[in-house]
PDB file of N, CA, C and O in Angstrom, chain B, residues numbered from 101:
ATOM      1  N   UNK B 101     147.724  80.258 133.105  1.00  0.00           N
ATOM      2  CA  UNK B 101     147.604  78.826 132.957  1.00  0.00           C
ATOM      3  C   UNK B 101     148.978  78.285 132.578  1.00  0.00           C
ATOM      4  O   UNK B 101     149.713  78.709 131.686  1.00  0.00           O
ATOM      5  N   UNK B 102     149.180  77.326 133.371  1.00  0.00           N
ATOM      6  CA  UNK B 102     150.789  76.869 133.086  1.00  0.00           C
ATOM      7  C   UNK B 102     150.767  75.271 132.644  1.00  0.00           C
ATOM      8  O   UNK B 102     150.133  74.397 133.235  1.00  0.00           O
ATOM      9  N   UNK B 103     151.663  75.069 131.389  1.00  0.00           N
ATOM     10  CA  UNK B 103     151.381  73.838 131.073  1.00  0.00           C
ATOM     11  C   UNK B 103     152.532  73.270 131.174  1.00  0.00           C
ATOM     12  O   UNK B 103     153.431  74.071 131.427  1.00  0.00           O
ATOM     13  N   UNK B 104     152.881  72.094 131.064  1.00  0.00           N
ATOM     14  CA  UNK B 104     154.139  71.372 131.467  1.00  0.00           C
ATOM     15  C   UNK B 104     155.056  71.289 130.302  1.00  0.00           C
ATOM     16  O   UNK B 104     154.583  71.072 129.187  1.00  0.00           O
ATOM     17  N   UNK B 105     156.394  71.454 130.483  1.00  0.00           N
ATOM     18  CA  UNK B 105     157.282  71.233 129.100  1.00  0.00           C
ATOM     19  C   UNK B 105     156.749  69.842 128.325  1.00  0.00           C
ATOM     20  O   UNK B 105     156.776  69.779 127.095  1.00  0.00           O
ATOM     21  N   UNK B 106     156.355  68.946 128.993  1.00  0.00           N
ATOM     22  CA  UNK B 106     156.144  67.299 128.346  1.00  0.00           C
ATOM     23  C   UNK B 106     155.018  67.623 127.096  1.00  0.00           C
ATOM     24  O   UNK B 106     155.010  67.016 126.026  1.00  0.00           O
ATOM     25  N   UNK B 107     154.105  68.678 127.459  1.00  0.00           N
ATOM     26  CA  UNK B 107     152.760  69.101 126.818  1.00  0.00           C
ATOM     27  C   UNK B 107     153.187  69.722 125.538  1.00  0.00           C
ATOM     28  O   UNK B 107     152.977  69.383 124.373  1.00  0.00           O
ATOM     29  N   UNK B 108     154.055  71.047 126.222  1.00  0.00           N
ATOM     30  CA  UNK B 108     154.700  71.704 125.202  1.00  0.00           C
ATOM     31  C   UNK B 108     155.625  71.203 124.042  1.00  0.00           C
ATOM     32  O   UNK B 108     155.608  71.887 123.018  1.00  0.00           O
ATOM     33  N   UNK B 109     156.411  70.122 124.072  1.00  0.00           N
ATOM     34  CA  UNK B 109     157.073  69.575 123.345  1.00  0.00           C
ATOM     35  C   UNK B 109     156.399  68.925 122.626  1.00  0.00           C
ATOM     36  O   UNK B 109     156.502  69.110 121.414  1.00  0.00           O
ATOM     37  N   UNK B 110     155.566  68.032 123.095  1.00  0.00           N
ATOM     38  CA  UNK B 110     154.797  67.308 122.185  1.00  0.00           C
ATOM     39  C   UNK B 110     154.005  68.015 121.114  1.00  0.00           C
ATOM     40  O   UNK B 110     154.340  67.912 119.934  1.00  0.00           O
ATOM     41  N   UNK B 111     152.955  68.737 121.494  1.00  0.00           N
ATOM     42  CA  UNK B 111     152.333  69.595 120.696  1.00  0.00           C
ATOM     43  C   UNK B 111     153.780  70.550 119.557  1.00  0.00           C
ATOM     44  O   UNK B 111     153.558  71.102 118.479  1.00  0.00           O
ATOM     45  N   UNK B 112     154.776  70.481 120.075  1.00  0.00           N
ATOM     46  CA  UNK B 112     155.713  71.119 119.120  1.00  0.00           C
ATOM     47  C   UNK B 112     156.181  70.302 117.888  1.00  0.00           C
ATOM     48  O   UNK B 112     156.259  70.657 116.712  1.00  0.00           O
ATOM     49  N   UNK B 113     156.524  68.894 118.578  1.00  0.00           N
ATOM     50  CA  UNK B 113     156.917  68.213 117.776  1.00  0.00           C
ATOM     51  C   UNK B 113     155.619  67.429 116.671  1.00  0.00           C
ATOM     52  O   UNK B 113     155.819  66.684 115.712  1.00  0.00           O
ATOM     53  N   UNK B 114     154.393  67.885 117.189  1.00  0.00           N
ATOM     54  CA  UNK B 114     153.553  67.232 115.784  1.00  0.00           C
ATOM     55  C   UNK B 114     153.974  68.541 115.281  1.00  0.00           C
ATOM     56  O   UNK B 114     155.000  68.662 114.611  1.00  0.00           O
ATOM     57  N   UNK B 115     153.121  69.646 115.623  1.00  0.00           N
ATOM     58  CA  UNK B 115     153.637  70.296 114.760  1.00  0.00           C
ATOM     59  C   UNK B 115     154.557  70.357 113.438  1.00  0.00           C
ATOM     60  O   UNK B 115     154.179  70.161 112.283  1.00  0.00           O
ATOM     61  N   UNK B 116     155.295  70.539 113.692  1.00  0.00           N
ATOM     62  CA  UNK B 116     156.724  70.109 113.053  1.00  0.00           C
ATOM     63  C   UNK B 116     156.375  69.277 112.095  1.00  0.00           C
ATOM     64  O   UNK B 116     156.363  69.514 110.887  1.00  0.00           O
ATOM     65  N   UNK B 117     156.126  68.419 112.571  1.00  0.00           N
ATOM     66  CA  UNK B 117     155.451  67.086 111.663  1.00  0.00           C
ATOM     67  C   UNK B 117     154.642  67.002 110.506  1.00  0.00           C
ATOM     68  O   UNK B 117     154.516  66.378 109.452  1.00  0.00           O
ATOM     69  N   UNK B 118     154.160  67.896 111.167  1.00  0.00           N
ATOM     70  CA  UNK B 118     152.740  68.153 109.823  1.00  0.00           C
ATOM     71  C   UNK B 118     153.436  69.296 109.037  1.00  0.00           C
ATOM     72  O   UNK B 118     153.554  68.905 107.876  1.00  0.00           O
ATOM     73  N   UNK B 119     153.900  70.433 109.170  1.00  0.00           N
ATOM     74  CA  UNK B 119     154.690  71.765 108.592  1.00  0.00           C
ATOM     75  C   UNK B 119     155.014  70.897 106.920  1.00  0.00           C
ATOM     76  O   UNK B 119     154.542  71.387 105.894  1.00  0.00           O
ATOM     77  N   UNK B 120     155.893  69.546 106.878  1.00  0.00           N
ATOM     78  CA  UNK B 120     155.786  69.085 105.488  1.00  0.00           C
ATOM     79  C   UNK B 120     155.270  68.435 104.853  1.00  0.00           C
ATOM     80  O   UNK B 120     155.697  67.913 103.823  1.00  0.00           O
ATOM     81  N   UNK B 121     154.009  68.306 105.444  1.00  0.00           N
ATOM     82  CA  UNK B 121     152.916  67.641 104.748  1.00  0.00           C
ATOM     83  C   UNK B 121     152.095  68.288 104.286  1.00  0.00           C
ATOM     84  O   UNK B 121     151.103  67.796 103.749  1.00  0.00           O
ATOM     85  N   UNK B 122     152.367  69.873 104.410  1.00  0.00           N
ATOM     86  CA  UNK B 122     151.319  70.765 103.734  1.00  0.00           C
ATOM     87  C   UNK B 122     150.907  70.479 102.335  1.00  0.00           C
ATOM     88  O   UNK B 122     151.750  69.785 101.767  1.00  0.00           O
ATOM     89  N   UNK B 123     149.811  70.811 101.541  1.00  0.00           N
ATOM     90  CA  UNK B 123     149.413  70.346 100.573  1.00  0.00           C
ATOM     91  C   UNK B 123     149.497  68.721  99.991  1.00  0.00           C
ATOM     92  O   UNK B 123     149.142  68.293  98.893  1.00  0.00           O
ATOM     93  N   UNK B 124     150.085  68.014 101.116  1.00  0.00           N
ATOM     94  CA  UNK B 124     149.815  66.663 100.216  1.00  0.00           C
ATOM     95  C   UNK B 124     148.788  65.901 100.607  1.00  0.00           C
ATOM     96  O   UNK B 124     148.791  64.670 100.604  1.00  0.00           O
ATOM     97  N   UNK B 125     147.532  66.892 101.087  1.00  0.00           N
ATOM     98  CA  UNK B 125     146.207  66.016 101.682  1.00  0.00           C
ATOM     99  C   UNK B 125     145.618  65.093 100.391  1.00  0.00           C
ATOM    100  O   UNK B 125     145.261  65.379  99.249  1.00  0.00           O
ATOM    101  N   UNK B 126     145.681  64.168 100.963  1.00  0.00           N
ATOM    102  CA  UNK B 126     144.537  63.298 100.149  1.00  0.00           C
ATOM    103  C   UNK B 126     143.141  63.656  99.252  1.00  0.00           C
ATOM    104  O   UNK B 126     142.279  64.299  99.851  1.00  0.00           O
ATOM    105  N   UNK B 127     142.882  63.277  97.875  1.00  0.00           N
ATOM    106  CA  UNK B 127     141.904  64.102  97.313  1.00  0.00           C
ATOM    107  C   UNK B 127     140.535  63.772  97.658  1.00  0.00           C
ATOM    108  O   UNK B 127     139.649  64.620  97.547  1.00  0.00           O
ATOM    109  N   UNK B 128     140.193  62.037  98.265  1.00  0.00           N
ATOM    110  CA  UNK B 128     139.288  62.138  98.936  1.00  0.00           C
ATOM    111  C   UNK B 128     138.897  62.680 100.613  1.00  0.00           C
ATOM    112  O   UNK B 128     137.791  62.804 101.138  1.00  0.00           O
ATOM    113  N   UNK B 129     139.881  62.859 101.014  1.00  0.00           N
ATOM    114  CA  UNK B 129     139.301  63.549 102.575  1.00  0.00           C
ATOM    115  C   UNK B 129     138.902  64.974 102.436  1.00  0.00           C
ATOM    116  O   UNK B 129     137.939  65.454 103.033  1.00  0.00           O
ATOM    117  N   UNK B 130     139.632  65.598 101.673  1.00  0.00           N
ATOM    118  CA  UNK B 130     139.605  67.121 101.064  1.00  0.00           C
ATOM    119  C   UNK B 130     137.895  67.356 100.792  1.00  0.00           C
ATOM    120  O   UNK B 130     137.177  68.304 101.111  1.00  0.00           O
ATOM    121  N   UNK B 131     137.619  66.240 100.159  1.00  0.00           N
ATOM    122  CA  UNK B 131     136.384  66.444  99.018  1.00  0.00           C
ATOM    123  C   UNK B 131     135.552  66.057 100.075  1.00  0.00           C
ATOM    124  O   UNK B 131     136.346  65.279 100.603  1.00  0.00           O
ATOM    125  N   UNK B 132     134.454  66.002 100.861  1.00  0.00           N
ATOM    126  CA  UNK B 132     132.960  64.900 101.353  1.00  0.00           C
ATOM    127  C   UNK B 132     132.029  66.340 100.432  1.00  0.00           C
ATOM    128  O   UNK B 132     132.157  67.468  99.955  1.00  0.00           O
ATOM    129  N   UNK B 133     130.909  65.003 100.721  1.00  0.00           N
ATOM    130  CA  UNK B 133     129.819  65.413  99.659  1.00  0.00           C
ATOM    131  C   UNK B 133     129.057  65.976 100.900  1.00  0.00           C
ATOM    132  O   UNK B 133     129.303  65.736 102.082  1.00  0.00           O
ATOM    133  N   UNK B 134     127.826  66.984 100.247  1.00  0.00           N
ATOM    134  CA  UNK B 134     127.562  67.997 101.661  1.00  0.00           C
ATOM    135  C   UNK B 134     126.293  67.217 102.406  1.00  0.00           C
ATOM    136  O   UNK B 134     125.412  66.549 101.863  1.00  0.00           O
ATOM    137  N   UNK B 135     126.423  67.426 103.418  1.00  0.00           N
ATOM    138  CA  UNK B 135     125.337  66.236 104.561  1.00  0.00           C
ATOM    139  C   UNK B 135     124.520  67.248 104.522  1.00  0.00           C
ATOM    140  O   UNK B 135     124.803  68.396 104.177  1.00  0.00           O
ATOM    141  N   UNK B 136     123.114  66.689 105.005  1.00  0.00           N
ATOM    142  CA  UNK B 136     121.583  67.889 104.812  1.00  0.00           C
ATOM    143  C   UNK B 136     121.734  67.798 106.377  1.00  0.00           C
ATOM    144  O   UNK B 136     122.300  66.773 106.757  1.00  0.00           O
ATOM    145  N   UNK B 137     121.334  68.679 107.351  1.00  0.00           N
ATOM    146  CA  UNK B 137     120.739  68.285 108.767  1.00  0.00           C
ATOM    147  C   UNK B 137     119.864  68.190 109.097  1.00  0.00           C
ATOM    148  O   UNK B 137     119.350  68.553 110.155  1.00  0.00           O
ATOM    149  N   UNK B 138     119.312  67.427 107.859  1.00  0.00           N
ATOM    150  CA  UNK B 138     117.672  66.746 108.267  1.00  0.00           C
ATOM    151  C   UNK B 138     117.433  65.920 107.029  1.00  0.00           C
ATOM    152  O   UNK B 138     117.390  66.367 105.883  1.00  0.00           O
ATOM    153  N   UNK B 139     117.226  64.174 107.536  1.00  0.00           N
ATOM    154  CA  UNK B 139     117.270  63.517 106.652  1.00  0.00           C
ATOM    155  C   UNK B 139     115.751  63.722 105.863  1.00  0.00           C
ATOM    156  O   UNK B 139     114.924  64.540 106.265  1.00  0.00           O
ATOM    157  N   UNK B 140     115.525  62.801 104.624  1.00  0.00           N
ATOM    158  CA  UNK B 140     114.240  62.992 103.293  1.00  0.00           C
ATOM    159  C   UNK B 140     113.333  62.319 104.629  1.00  0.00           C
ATOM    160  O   UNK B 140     112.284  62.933 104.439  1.00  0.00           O
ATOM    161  N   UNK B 141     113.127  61.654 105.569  1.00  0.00           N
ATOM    162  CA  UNK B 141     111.840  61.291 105.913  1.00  0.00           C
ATOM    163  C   UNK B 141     111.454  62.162 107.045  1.00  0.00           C
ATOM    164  O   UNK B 141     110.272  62.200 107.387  1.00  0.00           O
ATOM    165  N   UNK B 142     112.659  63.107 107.864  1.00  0.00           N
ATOM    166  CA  UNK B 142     111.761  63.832 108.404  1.00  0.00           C
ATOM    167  C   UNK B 142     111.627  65.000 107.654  1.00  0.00           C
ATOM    168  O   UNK B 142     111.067  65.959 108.185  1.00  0.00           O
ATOM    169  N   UNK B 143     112.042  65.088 106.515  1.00  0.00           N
ATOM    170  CA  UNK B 143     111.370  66.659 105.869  1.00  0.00           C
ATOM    171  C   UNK B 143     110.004  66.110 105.090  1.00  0.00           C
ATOM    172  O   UNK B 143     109.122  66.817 104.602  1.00  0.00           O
ATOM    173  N   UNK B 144     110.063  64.777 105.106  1.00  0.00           N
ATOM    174  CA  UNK B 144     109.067  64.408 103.819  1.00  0.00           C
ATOM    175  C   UNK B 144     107.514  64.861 105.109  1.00  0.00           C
ATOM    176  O   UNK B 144     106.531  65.582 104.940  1.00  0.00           O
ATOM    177  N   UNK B 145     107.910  64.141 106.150  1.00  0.00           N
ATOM    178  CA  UNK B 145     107.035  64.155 107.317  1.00  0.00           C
ATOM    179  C   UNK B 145     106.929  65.884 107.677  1.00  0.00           C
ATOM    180  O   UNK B 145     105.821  66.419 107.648  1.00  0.00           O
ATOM    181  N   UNK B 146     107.660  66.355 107.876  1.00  0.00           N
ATOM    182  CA  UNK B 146     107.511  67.787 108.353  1.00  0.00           C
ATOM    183  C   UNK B 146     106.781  68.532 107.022  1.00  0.00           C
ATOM    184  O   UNK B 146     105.839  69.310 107.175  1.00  0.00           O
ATOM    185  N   UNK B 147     107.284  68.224 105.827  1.00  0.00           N
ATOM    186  CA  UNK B 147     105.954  68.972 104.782  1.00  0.00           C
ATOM    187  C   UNK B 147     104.550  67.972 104.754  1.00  0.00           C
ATOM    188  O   UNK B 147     103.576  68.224 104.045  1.00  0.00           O
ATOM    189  N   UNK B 148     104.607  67.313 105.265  1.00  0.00           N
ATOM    190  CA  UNK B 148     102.777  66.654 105.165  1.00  0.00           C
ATOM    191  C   UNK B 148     102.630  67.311 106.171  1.00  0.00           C
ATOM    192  O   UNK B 148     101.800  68.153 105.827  1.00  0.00           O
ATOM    193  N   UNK B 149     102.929  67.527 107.379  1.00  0.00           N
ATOM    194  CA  UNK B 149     102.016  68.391 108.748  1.00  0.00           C
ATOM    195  C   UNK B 149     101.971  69.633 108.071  1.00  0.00           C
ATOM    196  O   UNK B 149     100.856  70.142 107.957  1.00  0.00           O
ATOM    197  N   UNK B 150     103.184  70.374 107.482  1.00  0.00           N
ATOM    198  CA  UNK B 150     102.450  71.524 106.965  1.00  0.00           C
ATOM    199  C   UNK B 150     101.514  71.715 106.243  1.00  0.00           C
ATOM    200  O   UNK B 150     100.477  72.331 106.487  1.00  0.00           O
ATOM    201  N   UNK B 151     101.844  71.184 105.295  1.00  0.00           N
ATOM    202  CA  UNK B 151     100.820  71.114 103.746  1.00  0.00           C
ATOM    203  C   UNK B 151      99.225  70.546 104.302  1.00  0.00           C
ATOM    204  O   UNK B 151      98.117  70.901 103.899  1.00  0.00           O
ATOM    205  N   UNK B 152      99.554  69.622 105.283  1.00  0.00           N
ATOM    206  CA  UNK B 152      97.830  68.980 105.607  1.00  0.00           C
ATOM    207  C   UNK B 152      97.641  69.716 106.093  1.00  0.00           C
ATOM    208  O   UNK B 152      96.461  70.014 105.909  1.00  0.00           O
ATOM    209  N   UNK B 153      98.453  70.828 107.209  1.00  0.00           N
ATOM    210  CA  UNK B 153      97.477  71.259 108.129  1.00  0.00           C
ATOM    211  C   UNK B 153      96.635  72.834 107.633  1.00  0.00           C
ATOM    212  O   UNK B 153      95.613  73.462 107.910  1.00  0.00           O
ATOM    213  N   UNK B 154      97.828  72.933 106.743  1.00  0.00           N
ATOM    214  CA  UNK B 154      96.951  74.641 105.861  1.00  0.00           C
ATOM    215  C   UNK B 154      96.042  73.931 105.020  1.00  0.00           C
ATOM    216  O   UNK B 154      95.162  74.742 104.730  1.00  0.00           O
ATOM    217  N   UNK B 155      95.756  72.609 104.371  1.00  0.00           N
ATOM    218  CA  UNK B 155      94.283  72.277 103.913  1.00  0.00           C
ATOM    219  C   UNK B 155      93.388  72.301 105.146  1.00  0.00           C
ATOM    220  O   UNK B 155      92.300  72.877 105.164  1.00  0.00           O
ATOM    221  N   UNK B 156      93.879  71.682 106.108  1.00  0.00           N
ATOM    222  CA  UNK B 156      92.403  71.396 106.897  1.00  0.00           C
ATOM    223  C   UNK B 156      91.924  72.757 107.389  1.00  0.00           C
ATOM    224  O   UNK B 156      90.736  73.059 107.500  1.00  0.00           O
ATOM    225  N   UNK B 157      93.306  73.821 107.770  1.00  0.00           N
ATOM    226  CA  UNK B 157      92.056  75.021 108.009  1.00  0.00           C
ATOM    227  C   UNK B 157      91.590  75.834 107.103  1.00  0.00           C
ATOM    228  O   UNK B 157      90.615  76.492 107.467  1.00  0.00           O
ATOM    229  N   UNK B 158      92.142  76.084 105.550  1.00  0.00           N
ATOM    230  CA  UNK B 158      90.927  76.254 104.142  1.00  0.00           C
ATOM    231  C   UNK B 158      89.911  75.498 104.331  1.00  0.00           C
ATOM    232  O   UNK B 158      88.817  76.063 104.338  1.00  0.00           O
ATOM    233  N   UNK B 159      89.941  74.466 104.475  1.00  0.00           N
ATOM    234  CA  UNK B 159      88.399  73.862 104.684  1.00  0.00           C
ATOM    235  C   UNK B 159      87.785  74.013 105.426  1.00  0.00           C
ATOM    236  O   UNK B 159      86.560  74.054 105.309  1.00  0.00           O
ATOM    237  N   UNK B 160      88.518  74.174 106.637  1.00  0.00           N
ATOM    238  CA  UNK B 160      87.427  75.156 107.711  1.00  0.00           C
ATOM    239  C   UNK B 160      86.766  76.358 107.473  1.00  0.00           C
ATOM    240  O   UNK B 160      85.596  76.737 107.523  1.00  0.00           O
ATOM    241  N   UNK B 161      87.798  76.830 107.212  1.00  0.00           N
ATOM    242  CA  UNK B 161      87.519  78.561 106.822  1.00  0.00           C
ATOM    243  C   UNK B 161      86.548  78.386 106.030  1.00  0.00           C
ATOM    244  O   UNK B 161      85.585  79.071 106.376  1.00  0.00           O
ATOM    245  N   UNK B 162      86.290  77.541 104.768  1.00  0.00           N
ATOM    246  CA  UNK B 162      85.789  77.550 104.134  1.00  0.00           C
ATOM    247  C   UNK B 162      83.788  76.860 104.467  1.00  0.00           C
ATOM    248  O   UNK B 162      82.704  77.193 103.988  1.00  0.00           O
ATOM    249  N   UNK B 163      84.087  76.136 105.189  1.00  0.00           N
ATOM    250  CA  UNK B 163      82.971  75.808 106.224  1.00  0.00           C
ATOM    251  C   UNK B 163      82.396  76.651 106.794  1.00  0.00           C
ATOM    252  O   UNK B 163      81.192  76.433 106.927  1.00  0.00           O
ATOM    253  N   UNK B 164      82.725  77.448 107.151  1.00  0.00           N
ATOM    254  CA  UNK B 164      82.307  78.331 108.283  1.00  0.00           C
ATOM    255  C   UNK B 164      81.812  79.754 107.745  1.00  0.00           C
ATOM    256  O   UNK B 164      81.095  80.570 108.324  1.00  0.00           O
ATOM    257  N   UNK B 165      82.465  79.832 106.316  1.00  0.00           N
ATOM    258  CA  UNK B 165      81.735  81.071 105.804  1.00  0.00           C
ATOM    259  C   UNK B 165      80.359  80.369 104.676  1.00  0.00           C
ATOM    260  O   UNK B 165      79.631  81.027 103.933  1.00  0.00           O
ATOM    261  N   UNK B 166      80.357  78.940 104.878  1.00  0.00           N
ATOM    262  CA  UNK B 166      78.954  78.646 103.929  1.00  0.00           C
ATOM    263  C   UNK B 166      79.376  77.916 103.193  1.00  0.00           C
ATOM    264  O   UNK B 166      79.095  76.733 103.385  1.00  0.00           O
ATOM    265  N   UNK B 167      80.212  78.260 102.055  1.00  0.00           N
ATOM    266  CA  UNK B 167      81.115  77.692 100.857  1.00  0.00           C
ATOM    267  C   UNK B 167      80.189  76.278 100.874  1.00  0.00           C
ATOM    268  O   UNK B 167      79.082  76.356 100.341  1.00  0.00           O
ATOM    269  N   UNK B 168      80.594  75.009 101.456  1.00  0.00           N
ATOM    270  CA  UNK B 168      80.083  73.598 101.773  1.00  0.00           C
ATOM    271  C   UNK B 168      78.729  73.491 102.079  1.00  0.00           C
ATOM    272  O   UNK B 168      78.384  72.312 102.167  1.00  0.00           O
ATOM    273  N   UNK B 169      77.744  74.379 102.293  1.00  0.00           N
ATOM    274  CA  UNK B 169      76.353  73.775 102.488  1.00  0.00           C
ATOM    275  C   UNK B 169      75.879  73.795 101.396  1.00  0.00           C
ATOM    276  O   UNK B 169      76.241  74.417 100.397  1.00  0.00           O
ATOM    277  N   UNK B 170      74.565  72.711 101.641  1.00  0.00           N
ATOM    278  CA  UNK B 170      73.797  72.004 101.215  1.00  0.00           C
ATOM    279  C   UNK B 170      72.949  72.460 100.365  1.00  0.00           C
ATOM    280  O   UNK B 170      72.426  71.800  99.467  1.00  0.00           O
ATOM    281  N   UNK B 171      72.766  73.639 100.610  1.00  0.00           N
ATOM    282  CA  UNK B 171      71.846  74.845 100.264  1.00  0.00           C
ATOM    283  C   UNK B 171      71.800  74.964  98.829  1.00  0.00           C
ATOM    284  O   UNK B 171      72.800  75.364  98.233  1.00  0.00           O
ATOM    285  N   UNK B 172      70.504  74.589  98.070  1.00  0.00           N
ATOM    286  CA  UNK B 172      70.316  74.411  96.480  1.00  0.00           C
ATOM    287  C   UNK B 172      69.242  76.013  96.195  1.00  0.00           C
ATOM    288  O   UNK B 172      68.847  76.298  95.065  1.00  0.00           O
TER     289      UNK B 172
END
């Protein structure tokens, strides 16, 4: 792959550029606070389908072996 001197220079000369700016990054860019990859309403939503859906089949289960009848 052959790239053109115009490419090469440029990319040389940031370079360069940045070489004395080492350590003088800024203390807020350095720092972000940590992002979740999944915001509170779809986890809030994704634990009600779980959580409802293991009640509704205990209550099945639980139906189906008797547990719920009527039976005095």
């Amino acid at each position: 792959m052959t790239v053109s001197k115009r490419v090469v220079a440029a990319k040389s000369q940031k370079y360069h550029e940045n070489v004395h700016r080492r350590g003088a990054v800024p203390e807020l860019s350095s720092r972000k606070e940590p992002r979740f990859a999944v915001g509170p309403v779809l986890l809030g939503f994704f634990l009600f389908v779980v959580v409802g859906s293991s009640v509704v089949q205990i209550i099945q289960s639980a139906s189906a072996r008797g547990l719920f009848s009527s039976k005095a």
